[in-house]
PARO-991877 format. One record per residue (C-alpha): residue in three letters; x, y, z. Coordinates in Angstrom, 3 decimals. Each point is the difference from the previous one (the first is absolute). Layout:
<atoms>
aa; east; north; up
ALA; X; Y; Z .
...
</atoms>
This chain:
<atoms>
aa; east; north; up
UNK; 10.647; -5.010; -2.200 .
UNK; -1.617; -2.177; -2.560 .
UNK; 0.517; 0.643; -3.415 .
UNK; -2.535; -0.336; -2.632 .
UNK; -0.547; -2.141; -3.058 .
UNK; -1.135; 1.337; -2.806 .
UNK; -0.196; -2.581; -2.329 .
UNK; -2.129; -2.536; 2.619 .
UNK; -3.018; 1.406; 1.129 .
UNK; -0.428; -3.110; 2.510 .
UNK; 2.855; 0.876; 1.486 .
UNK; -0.531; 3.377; 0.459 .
UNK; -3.286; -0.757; 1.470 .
UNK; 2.351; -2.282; 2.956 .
UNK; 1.949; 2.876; 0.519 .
UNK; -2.645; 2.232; 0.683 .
UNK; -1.446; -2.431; 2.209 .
UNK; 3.299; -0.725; 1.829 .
UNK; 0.344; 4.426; 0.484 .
UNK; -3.708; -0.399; 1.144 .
UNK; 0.444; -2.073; 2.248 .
UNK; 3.496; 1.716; 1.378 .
UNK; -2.020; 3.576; 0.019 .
UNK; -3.105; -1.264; 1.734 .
UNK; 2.047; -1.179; 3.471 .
UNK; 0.353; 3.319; 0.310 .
UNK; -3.198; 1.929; -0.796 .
UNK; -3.421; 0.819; 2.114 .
UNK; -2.858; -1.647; -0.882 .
UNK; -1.136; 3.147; -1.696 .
UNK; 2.930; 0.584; -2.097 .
UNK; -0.101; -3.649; -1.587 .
UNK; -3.668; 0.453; -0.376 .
UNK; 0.885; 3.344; -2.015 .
UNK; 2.505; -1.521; -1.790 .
UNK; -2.588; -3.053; -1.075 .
UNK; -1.908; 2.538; -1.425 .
UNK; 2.763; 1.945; -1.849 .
UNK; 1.102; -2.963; -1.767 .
UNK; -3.278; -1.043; -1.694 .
UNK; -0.263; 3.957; -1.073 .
UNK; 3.545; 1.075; -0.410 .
UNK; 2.266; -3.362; -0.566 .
UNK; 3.165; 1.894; -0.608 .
UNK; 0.137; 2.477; 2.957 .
UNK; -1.048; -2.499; 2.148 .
UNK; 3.172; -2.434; -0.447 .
UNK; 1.979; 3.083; -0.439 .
UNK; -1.391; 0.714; 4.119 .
UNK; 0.507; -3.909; 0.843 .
UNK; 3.736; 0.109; -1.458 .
UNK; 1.470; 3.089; 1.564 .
UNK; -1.727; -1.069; 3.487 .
UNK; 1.496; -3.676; -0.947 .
UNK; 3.534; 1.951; -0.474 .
UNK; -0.861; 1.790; 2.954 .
UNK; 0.017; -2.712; 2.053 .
UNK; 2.945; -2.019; -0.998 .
UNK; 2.402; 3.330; 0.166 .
UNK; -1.866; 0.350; 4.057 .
UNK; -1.402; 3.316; -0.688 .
UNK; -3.172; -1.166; 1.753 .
UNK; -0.592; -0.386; 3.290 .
UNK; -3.788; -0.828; 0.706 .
UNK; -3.059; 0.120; -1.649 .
UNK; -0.621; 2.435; -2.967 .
UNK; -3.473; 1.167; 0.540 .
UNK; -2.634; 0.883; -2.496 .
UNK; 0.929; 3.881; 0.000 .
UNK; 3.611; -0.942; -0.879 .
UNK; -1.020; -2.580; -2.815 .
UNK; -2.063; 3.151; -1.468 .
UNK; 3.288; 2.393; 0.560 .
UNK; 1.807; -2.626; -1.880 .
UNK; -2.282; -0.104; -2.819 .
UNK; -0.196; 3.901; -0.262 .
UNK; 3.778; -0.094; -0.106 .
UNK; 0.422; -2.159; -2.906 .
UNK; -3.175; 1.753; -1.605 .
UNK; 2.669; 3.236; 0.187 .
UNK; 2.874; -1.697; -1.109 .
UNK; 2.373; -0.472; 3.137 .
UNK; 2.686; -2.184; 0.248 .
UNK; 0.573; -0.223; 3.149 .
UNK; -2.517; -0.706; 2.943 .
UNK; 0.279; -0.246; 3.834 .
UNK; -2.161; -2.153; 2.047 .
UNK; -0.551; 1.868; 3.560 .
UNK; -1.255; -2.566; 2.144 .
</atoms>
């Protein structure tokens, strides 16, 4: 996984665009349309989605497409606090 910079916002602002970019090969149109909207409203849950789908994918857990009702069961389960999520696909 990528780790973050704290002390250069520029490059923070790479790495979210190189998890983007991993997450989104992955994701229906509807899902990276929800998640477009999540970030301008809710920045920080919305990379906290992109990064464990990111991880996700590098540690195979994901097989297919996650779909817009799994991108919302995602969000839910950070809302609650999880730490660990399963992608059913």
């Amino acid at each position: 996984m990528v780790e973050m910079d704290e002390n250069n916002p520029e490059r923070i602002a790479e790495q979210i665009l190189a998890l983007e970019k991993i997450a989104k090969q992955v994701m229906s149109k509807e899902a990276i349309s929800r998640y477009g909207n999540l970030k301008l409203g809710h920045t920080e849950l919305a990379i906290k989605a992109i990064a464990i789908i990111a991880q996700a994918i590098q540690t195979n857990q994901i097989q297919g497409k996650i779909t817009d009702e799994q991108f919302k069961e995602l969000l839910r389960e950070i809302n609650q606090g999880k730490r660990q999520f399963t992608f059913r696909t």
